[in-house]
GUDREN-577047 format. One record per residue (C-alpha): x, y, z; chain; residue number from 0. Coordinates in steps of 0.2 Angstrom, whole numbers, plus 5000, padded with zeros to 4 digits. Example, Ala and Ser with C-alpha at 12.3 -4.5 7.8 and 13.67 -1.06 7.14 Angstrom:
<rs>
    c1    c2    c3  kette   nr
  5062  4978  5039      A    0
  5068  4995  5036      A    1
</rs>
This chain:
<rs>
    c1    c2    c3  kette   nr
  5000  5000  5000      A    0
  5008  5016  4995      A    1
  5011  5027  5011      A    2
  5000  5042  5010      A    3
  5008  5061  5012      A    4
  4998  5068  5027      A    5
  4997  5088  5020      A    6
  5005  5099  5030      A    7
  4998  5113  5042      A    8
  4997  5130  5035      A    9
  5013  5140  5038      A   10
  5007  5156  5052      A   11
  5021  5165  5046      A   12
  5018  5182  5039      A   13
  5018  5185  5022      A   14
  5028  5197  5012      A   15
  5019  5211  5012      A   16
  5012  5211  5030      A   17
  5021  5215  5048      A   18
  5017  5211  5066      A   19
  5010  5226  5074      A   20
  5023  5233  5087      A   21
  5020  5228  5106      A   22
  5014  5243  5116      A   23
  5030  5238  5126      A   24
  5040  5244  5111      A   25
  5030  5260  5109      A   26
  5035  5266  5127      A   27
  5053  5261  5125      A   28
  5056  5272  5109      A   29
  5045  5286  5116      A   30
  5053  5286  5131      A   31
  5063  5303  5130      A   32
  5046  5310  5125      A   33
  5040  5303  5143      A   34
  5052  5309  5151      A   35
  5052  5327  5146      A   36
  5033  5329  5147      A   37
  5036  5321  5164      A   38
  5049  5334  5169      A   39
  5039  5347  5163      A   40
  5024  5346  5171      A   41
  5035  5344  5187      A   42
  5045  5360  5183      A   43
  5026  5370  5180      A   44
  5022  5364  5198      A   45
  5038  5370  5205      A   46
  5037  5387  5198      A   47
  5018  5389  5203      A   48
  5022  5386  5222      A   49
  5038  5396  5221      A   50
  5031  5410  5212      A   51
  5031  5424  5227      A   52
  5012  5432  5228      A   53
  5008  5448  5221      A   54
  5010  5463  5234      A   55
  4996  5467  5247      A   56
  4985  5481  5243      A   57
  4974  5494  5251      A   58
  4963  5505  5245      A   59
  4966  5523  5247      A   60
  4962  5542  5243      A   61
  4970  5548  5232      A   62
  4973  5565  5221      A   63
  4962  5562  5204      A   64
  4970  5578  5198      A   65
  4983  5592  5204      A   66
  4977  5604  5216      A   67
  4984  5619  5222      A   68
  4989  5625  5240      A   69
  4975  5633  5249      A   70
  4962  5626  5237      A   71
  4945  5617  5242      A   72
  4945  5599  5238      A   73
  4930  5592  5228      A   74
  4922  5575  5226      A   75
  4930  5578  5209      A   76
  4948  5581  5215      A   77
  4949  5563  5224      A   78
  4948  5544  5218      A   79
  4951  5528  5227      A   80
  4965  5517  5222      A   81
  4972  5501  5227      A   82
  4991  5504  5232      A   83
  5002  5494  5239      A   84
  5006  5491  5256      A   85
  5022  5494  5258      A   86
  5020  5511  5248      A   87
  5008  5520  5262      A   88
  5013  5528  5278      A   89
  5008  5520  5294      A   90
  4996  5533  5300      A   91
  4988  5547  5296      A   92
  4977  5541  5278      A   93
  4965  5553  5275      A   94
  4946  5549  5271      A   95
  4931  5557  5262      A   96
  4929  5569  5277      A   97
  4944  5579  5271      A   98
  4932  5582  5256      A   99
  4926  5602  5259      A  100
  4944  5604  5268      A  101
  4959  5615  5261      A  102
  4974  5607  5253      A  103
  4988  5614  5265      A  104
  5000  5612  5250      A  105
  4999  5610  5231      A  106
  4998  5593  5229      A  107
  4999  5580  5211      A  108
  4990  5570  5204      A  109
  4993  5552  5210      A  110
  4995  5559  5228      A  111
  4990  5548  5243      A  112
  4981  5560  5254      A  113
  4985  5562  5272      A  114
  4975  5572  5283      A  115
  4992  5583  5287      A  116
  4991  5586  5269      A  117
  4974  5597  5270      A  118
  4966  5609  5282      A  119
  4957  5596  5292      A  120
  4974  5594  5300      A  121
  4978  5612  5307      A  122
  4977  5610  5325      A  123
  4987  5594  5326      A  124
  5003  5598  5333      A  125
  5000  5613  5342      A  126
  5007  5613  5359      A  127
  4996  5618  5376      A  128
  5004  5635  5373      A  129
  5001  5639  5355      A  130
  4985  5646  5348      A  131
  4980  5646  5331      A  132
  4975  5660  5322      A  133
  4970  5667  5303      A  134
  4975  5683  5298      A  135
  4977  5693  5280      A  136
  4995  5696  5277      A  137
  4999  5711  5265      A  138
  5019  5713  5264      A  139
  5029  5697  5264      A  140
  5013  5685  5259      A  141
  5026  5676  5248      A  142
  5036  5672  5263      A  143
  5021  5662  5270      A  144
  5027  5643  5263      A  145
  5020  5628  5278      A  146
  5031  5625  5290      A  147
  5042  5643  5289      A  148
  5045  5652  5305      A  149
  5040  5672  5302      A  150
  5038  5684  5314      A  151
  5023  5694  5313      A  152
  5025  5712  5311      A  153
  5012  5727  5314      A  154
  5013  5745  5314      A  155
  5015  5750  5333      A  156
  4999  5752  5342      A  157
  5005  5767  5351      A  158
  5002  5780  5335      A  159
  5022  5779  5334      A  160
  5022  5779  5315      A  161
  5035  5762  5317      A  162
  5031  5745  5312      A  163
  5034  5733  5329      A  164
  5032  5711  5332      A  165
  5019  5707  5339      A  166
  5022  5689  5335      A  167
  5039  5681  5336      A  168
  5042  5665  5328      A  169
  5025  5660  5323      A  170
  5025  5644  5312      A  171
  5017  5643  5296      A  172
  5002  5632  5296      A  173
  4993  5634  5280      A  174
  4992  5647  5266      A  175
  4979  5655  5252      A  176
  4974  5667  5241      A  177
  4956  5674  5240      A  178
  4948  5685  5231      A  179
  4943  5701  5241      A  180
  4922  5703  5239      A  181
  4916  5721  5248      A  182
  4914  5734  5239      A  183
  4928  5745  5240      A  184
  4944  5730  5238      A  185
  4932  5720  5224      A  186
  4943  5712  5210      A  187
  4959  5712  5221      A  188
  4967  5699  5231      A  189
  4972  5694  5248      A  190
  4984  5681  5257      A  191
  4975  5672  5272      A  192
  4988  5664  5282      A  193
  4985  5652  5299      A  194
  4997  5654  5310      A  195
  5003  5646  5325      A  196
  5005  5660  5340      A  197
  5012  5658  5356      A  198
  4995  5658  5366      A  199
  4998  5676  5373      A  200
  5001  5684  5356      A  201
  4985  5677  5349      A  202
  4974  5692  5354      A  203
  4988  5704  5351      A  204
  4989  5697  5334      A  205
  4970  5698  5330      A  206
  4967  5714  5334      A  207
  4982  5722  5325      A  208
  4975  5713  5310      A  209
  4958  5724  5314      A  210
  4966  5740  5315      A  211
  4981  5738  5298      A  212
  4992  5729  5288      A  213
  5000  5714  5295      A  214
  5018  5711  5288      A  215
  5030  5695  5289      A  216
  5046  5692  5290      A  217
  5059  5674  5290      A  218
  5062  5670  5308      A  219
  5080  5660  5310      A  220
</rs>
């Protein structure tokens, strides 16, 4: 009997023109500087997001909207709040919206924290048990009249001498302005109010020689 050729099992080898499909195995090991950056990055962002330092502490504050001169009334118009840092603002003395109505006590710039030293609201803080203050039209050395100048006060001499006398002597400088005169007989001219801080018993002495004349000023050393 002639022995019979069993057939032979079908090859499972790929032909020519197909491939095996790479094991995901693969794939990460070729992709693995890829991995690793992304990994390194996302890291790095997290780093940096805790490191980053916060932004500065603000506060909000009034401020001038605009300049304003010394001795002018400020408006609703003339201030603004702003946020400000922290570290930027004095430790006392920030005004609020009751300073609004008050006098600027020097010409100021826009941008300007306001502190209540800074207006009229402020006069009598600093004044000692023996100072008085007191507001009185300066005709001759108005100029003279900056905040914070000494000035002695000059008058002419009550006694009909003809001479001009102190009747104030080393009066400081509180605030300063210009207005414009409104009777009948000075209308359209100008005159320099000036707040001064008197020793306590030239107050009235200064007072009433502003009633009866010119008052003068003059640089105190």
């Amino acid at each position: 009997m002639p022995h019979r050729r069993s057939p032979s099992a079908p090859s499972r080898a790929p032909g020519p023109g197909r491939r095996r499909p790479p094991r995901p195995s693969l794939l990460l090991w070729r992709s693995r500087h890829l991995v690793v950056g992304l990994c390194l990055g996302a890291v790095l962002a997290l780093a940096l997001s805790i490191m980053r330092p916060a932004g500065p502490q603000t506060t909000s504050v009034l401020v001038l909207a605009r300049p304003v001169s010394a001795g002018a009334i400020l408006n609703e118009s003339d201030v603004e709040w702003r946020e400000v840092p922290q570290a930027a603002l004095p430790r006392a003395g920030l005004a609020d919206e009751s300073v609004i109505g008050c006098r600027a006590a020097v010409a100021l710039e826009e941008g300007t924290v306001l502190a209540t030293t800074m207006t009229s609201a402020a006069l009598a803080v600093g004044l000692s048990p023996a100072e008085r203050l007191v507001q009185v039209p300066v005709d001759i050395g108005a100029e003279l009249a900056q905040v914070g100048s000494v000035v002695d006060v000059v008058a002419a001499d009550p006694s009909g001498s003809g001479e001009s006398v102190v009747v104030a002597a080393g009066a400081r400088v509180v605030l300063a302005h210009t207005e414009e005169r409104t009777n009948h007989w000075d209308s359209g001219t100008q005159t320099t109010l000036v707040s001064l801080a008197v020793p306590a018993s030239a107050a009235t002495v200064v007072v009433g020689a502003a009633t009866q004349g010119t008052l003068g000023i003059v640089l105190s050393p």
